[in-house]
N, C-alpha and C positions, 0 to 999 in steps of 0.2 A: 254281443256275447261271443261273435266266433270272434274278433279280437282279442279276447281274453283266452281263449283256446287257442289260436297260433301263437300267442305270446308261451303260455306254459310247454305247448308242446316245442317249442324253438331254444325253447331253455333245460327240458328235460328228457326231450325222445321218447316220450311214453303215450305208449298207443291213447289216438285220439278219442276213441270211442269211451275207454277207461278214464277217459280226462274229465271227460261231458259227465260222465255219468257221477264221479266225483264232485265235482262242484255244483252240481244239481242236488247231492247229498248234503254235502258243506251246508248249501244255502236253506238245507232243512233243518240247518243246528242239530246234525249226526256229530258224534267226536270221531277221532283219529282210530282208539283201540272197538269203537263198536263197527264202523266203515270196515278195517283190514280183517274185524270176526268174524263178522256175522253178514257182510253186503259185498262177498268175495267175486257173486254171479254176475255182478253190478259191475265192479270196478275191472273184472278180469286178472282177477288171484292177484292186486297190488296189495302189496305190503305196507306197514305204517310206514316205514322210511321213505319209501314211491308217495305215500299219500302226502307225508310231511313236505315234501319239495312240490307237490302238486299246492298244498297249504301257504308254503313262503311265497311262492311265484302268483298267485293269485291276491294275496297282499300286495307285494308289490306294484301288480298291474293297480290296481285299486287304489294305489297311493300316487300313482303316474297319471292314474286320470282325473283324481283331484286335484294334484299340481296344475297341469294342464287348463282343468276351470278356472281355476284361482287367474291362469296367467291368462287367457283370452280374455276374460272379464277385465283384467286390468291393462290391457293395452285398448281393446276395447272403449272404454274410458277415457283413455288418452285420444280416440278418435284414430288408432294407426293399423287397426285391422284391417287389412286387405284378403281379397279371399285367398291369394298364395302361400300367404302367411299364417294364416288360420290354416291352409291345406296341409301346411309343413308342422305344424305345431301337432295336428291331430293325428298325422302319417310318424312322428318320431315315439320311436321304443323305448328311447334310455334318457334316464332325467340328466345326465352331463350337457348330452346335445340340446333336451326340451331347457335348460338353465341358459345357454349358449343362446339361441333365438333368443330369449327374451331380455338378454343383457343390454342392450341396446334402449330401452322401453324403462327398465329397471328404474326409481325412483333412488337418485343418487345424490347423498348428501354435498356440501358445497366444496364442487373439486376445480381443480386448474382450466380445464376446459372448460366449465359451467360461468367461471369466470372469463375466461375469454372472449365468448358469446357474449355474455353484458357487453363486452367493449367492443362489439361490432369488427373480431377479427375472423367470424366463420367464411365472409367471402372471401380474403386474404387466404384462408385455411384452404379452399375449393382450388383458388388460384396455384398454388404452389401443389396440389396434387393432381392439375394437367400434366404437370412435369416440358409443357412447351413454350415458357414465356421465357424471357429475354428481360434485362434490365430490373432484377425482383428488388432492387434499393429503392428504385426510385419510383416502385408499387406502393411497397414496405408503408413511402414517409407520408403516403394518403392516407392512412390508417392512424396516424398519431394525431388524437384528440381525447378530449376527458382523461382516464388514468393514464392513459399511452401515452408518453411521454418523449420517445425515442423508437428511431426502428430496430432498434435489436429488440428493445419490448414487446414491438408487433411483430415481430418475426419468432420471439419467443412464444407469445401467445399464440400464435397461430400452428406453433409445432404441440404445444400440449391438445388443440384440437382433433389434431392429426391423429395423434400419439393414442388420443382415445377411440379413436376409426379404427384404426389398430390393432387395437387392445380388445374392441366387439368383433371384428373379424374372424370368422369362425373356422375359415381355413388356414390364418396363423395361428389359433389356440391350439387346433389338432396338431398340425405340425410339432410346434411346441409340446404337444404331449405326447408324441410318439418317442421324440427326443430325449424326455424324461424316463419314460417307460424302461427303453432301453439301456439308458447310458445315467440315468442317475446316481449319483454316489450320496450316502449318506457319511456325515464326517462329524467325529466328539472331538473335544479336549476337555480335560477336566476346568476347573475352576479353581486356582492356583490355591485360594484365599480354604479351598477346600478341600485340597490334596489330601492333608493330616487326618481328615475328620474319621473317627471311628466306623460312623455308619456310612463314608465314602467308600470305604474298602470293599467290601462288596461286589461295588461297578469297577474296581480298576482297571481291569482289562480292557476299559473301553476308554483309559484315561486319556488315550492318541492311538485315536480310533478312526478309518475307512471302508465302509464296504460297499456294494453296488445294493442298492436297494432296493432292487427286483428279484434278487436271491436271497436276503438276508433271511435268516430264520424265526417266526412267531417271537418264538422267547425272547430271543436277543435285540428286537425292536423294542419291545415290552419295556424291558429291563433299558435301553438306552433312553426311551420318548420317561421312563418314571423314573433314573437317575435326573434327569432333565429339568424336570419336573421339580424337583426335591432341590433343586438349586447346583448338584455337585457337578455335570457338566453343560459347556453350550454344545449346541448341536446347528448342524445346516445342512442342507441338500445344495450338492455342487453338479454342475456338467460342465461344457466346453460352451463357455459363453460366446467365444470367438466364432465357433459353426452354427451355435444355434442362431446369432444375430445375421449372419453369410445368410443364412436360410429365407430368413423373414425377406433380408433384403431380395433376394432372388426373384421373390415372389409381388413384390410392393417395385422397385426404383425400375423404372424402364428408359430411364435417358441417362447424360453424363452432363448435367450442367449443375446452377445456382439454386435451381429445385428439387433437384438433388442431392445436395449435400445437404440441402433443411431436411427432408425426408430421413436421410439416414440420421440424424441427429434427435428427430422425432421418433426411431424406430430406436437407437439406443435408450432414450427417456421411458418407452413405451416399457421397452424390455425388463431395463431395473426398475422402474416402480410400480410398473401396473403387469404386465404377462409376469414375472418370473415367479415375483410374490404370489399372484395367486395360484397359479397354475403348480408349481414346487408344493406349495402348502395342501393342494388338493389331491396332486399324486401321494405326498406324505401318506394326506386320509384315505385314499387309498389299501395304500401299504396297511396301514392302522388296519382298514377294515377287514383285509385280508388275515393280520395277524389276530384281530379277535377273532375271528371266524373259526380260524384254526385252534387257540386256546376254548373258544368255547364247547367245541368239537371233544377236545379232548377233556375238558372237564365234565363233559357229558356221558363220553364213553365210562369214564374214571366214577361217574355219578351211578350208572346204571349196572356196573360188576358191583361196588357197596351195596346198594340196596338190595342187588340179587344172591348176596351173600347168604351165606350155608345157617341156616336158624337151626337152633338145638331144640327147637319144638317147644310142647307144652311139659315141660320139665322144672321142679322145683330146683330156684337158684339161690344163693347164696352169691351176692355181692358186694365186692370192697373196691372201697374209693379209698387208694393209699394214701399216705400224707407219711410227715413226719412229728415234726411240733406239735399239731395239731391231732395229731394221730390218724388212725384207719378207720372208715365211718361203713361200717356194715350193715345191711339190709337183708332182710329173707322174705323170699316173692313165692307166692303159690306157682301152682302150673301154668295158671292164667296171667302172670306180672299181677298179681295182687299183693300192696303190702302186708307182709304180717306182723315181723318185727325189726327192729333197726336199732345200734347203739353203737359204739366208739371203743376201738380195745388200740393199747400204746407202744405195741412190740420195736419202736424204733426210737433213735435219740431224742428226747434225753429222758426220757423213761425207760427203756428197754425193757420194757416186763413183756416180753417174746414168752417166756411160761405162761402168763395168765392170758395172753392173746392166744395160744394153740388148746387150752385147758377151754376157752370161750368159744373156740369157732368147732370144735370138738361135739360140745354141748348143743349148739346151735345145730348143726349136721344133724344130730339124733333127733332134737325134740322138733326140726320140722321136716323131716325124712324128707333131706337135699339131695339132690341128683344129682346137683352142678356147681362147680363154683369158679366165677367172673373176676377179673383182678384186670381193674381198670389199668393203661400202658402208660400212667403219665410217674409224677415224679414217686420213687417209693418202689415202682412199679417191682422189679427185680427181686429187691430186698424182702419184700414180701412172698413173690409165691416162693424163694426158699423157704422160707417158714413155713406156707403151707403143705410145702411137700416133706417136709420133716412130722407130718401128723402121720398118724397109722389111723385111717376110719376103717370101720367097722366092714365095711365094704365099700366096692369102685366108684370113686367119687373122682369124676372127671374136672381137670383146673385148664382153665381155659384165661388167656390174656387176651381184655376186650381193648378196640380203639375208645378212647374218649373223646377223641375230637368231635369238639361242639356239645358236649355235654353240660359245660359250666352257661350256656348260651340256653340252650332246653331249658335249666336250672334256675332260672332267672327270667322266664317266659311268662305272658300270661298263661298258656295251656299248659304249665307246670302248676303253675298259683293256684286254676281251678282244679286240677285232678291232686293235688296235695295241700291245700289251702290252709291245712294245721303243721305240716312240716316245715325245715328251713331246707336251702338252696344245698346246702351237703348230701344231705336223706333224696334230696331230688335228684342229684347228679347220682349216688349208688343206683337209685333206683333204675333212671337210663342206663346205667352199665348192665345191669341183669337182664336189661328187657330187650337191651340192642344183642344179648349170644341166645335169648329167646325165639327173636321173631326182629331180624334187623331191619327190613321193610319198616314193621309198623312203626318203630320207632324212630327210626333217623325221617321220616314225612315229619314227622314235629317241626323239626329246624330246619332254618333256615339253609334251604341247598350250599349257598356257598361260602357258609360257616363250617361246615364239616372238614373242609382243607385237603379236597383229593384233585387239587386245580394246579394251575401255576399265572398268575397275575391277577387274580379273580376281578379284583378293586380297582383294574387297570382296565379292562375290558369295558365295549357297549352294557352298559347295565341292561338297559331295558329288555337287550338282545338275549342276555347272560341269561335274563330272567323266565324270558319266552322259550329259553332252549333248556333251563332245568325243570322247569313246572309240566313240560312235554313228555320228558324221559319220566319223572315220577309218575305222572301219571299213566305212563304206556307200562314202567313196572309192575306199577299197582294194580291194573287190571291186567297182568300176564298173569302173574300170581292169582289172583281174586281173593276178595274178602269176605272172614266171617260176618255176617252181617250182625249178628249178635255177641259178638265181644268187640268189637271195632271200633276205638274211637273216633272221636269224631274229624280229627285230622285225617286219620287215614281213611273214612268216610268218605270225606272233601274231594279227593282225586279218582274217585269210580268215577266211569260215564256215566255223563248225563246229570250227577248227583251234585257237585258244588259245597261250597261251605254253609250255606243257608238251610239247604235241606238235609246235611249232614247234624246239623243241630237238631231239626225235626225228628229225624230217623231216631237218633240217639233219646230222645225226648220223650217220645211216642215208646220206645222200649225202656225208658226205665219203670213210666206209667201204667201200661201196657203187659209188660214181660216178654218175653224172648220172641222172635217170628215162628212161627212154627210151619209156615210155607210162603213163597214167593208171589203167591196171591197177596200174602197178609200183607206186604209191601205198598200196597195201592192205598192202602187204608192212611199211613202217614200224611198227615195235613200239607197240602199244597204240591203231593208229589204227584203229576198229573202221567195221562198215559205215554206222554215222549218220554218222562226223565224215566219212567219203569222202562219202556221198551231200549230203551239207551242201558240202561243199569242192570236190566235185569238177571243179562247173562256173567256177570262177575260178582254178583252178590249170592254167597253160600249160605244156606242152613243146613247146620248138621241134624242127623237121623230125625229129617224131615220124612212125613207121612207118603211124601213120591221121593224117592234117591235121584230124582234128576234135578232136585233142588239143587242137590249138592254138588253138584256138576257146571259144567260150562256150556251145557244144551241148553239153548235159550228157550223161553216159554214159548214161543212160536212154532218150535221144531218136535213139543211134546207128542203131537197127534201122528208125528212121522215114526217118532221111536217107539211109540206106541201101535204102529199096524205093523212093525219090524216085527215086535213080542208078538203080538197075535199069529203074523204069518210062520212063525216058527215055535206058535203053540204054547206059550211059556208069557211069564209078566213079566215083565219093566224089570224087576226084583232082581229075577233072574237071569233077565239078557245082560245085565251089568256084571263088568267081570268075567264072562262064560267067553272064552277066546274060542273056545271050538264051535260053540253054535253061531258069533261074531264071523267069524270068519267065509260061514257060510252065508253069508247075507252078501247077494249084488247091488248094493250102491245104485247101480243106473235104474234100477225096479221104480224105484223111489221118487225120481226125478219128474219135477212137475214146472207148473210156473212158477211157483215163488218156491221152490229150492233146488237144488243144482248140484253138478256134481264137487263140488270144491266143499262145499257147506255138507254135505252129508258123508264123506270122507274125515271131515274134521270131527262129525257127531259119532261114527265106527269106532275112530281112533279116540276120543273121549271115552264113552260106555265101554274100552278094554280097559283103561283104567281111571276110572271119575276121580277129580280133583284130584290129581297126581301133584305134587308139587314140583314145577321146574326148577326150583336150587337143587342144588346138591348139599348133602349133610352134615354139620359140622364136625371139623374134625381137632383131635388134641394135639396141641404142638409145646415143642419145649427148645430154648434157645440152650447152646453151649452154655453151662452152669460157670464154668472158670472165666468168661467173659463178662464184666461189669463196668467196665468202661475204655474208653479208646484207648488207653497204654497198654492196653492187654492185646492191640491187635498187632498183628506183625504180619511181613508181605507173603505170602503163601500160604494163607491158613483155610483150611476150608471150612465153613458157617453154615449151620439152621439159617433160613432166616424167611422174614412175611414180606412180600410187597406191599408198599404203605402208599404211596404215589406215583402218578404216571406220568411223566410229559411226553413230549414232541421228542427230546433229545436225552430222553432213558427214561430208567425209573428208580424210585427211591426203595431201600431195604430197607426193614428194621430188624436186625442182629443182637437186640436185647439190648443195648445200653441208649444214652439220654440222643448222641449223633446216628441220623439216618445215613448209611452208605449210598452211593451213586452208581448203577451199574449204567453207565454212557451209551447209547444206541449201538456204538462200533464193539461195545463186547459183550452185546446179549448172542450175537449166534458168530460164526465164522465167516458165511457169507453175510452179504449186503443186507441189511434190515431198512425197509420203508416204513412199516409201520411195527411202533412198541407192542403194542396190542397185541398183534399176529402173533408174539411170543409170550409175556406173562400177563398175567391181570393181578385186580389188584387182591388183597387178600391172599394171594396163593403162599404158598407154602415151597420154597426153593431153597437151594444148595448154594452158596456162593464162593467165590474165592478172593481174599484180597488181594491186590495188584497194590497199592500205595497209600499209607498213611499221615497225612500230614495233621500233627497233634497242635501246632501252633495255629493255624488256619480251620483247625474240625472240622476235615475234610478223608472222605474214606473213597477208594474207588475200587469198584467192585468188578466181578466178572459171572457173568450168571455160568455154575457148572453142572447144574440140573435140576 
């Protein structure tokens, strides 16, 4: 165990006492968002992020010491375990060097050297790396028998021996990879045959292309390893083959004769077909894995501003899924996203009956006394809420333009199918538009993370990684927020602590059965939810005007008997100490302090009871793009624009300025000085001013300048 604790602490500087006391949590099947709530006295006020790198880095050890058996066991086997080598195997930290020892042991399909050894040229091989004999022809022509036929054959065979001594040498592979490290170059050309090609355009830029690839940036890997990929360039990782071969030799030739010049001829063979190939290919994955890292970072961050986006509450919506041909498919949702009604009006070509569509959605407004109205951003999008702002309602009816990304995706789900089972995939997709300016948490946990499109290579990155790193952030949203526990589907269920997809069907189950919870006690009673998944869950699952108000809150049931001698000590109930900032205020915190609660954990319960289930978004707000703006010929260089952040990368972020092309506002003109990270300045969803800098309408390309 304390091997795994020098390991995390060597990799992350985080006090060791808070390390221990984490993975002791871990290994009780705590999650991430109940550890950094509720077990703060434990870990030493670490954070999910701290806990999250405490989480990758103890995988990892875990995955190091599995290899690790795997490879003693199988050399083992071979009869070539000695204890120095078993010492080395068990003392090494990183799987490059524990892969390196065992190279050698490695079971290798039928190579040059494997042949060699059949013809009886490894003592020849030994011979020629004394580097002190004299006469090596007339060694050589002892050797020619069976295949051997001549002595350059045994002399050749005996250098592919070599060549592979070589090639397992663990002090030439580093070398060689420090080599790389530093001086690697990555180099494109296109593919002549595929210069022309439509979707080559794209990558041109890289059509005669070099750059060092140790600097090169996330994206621009991305985009050359999946041009590559796609057939339209070749690619190759170059160095100075000239110094890196000086090098090996340096280290290998120690005389100046006949066995040395076989040596050097074995150490060029060595170089191009066994170290470059692999050693280039691994620095490569490397890079790769450094560039997922970074895209997945940033589809993360990009993941976690969406979901914590501004909900317009429990608000009666009015949603349209524009279209043209096919028309505008509108939906009317209770407070709650509950269907009421839904039909199709044709205010665009080639019906234009724009009267009978604002005479229709007029009516609709009154007979389901709408608050709000949702006008999904994809094709149509524009043409529409003109129209809708040419209605005169009766009163303020707020028009709000919702993202659709990934709503056709939702639309065609199974958990569309079951929560709409008599509707088709249009009625489905309005439906997500209304629910996503509702409550966008609940609804984008539907789909799949990295369907929604707020990434850049998604398809190109570690899946499994991609997948480990968005199921994380949704779930650390999901329980920042918390949920009602009595409207909450069962998706959004699925990502409370402790709760799962299994017993998110239970809960949901047990409540339609049952009826509503009416307190956090009633919680237990769900079939198979035993007392970890409640003590895990319990503090992100709300009921409203529940029969104690700490239901509704984020005071855990364990902390009830605390908040409760707080209210007595100052005379007054539970009722009343919520919300009362002046009698709050006079409460000291350290009064309180016992064994099992602390001062971190009853600071967070103060600041909770001044305002229970507060919502950390912020509230949505109405936005309108420049009206005389409908497509790119309307833009010109100076103009200044409304406009939303729609995506984030590494190397800027994308605007949407109301027409069908997103603008690019490039990391060097979000601020004046030096920007390291996009983030630090806009998110996504915000609401910004922009300026154009350059329009290119042949290419649909816009380049933007954030101006406030």
């Amino acid at each position: 165990m304390n091997q795994l604790f020098n390991y995390i602490i060597s990799n992350t500087n985080l006090p060791s006492e808070g390390i221990k006391n984490t993975v002791s949590l871990l290994n009780e099947d705590c999650t991430i968002p109940f550890i950094s709530r509720y077990r703060k006295e434990r870990t030493g006020n670490l954070d999910e992020v701290q806990i999250g790198e405490i989480v990758k880095y103890k995988e990892q050890f875990e995955a190091l010491e599995k290899r690790k058996t795997s490879i003693l066991k199988a050399i083992e086997e071979q009869g070539e375990l000695t204890p120095e080598l078993q010492k080395k195997i068990n003392d090494t930290s990183d799987l490059i060097t524990l892969e390196d020892l065992y190279l050698p042991f490695k079971k290798k399909r039928k190579t040059k050297a494997e042949t060699a050894r059949k013809n009886g040229l490894e003592p020849l091989a030994k011979i020629i790396m004394t580097q002190n004999v004299s006469g090596l022809s007339s060694i050589a022509l002892k050797y020619i028998k069976g295949e051997i036929t001549s002595e350059e054959e045994a002399l050749e065979g005996a250098r592919h021996i070599i060549s592979e001594w070589i090639n397992e040498r663990t002090d030439v592979r580093n070398s060689l990879r420090r080599q790389l490290e530093r001086f690697a170059v990555i180099a494109t050309k296109v593919v002549k045959s595929k210069a022309d090609d439509e979707k080559a355009q794209k990558f041109r830029d890289y059509f005669d292309w070099n750059e060092s690839l140790s600097r090169i940036p996330s994206h621009r890997l991305l985009a050359i390893l999946r041009a590559t990929s796609e057939g339209f360039l070749r690619m190759k990782i170059e160095i100075d083959d000239e110094k890196a071969l000086y090098k090996i030799e340096e280290r290998i030739i120690r005389s100046n004769n006949e066995c040395a010049a076989q040596i050097k001829l074995a150490i060029e063979d060595a170089y191009k077909r066994l170290l470059f190939p692999a050693l280039s290919n691994e620095t490569l994955g490397i890079a790769k894995e450094k560039a997922d890292q970074t895209a997945i970072e940033v589809f993360a961050k990009n993941l976690k501003q969406l979901l914590l986006g501004s909900p317009l509450g429990e608000k009666r919506v009015l949603a349209i899924d524009p279209g043209i041909r096919s028309g505008c498919k509108i939906v009317c949702l209770d407070a709650q996203g509950g269907l009421k009604h839904n039909e199709t009006i044709y205010p665009h070509p080639p019906k234009n009956d724009a009267t009978g569509a604002i005479k229709k959605i007029s009516t609709l407004v009154e007979a389901y006394k709408i608050d709000a109205i949702a006008i999904g951003n994809g094709t149509a999008s524009r043409e529409t809420e003109t129209i809708i702002r040419r209605i005169h309602f009766n009163r303020d009816i707020q028009v709000f333009v919702v993202s659709e990304a990934g709503a056709s995706i939702y639309s065609a789900s199974k958990i569309a199918r079951d929560e709409f089972p008599n509707y088709d995939v249009t009625v489905r997709g309005s439906v997500s538009i209304g629910r996503r300016l509702q409550d966008p948490l609940a609804e984008l946990v539907k789909i799949d993370a990295k369907s929604i499109g707020v990434g850049q290579y998604q398809h190109d990155v570690d899946q499994s990684k991609l997948k480990s790193s968005l199921d994380i952030t949704v779930e650390l949203c999901v329980n920042a927020v918390g949920v009602n526990i009595n409207t909450a589907s069962t998706s959004l269920l699925s990502y409370v602590s402790g709760i799962g997809p299994k017993l998110a069907e239970n809960i949901v189950a047990y409540r339609d059965d049952q009826g509503a919870f009416t307190s956090r006690n009633n919680i237990k009673k769900v079939p198979r939810l035993g007392g970890k998944a409640f003590e895990q869950a319990a503090g992100f699952l709300r009921i409203k005007e529940a029969k104690n108000p700490l239901d509704d809150s984020s005071v855990h049931p364990e902390s009830y008997s605390v908040v409760q001698q707080m209210a007595k000590d100052q005379s007054v109930a539970v009722s009343e100490l919520i919300g009362n900032k002046t009698i709050l205020q006079k409460i000291k915190a350290e009064q309180y302090c016992n064994e099992n609660i602390g001062l971190p954990t009853l600071k967070d319960i103060l600041k909770e009871l001044e305002k229970p289930g507060l919502d950390i978004r912020e509230e949505a707000k109405v936005f309108t793009f420049n009206q005389n703006i409908k497509t790119i010929t309307d833009l010109h260089e100076g103009q200044l624009l409304p406009g939303i952040v729609n995506n984030i990368t590494n190397f800027g972020c994308f605007v949407d300025v109301g027409i069908k092309e997103s603008g690019l506002i490039h990391i060097s003109n979000l601020a004046d000085a030096y920007v390291s990270d996009v983030s630090e300045h806009v998110h996504l969803h915000q609401q910004i001013i922009v300026k154009v800098l350059d329009v290119d309408v042949a290419r649909k390309r816009i380049q933007l300048k954030l101006y406030k």
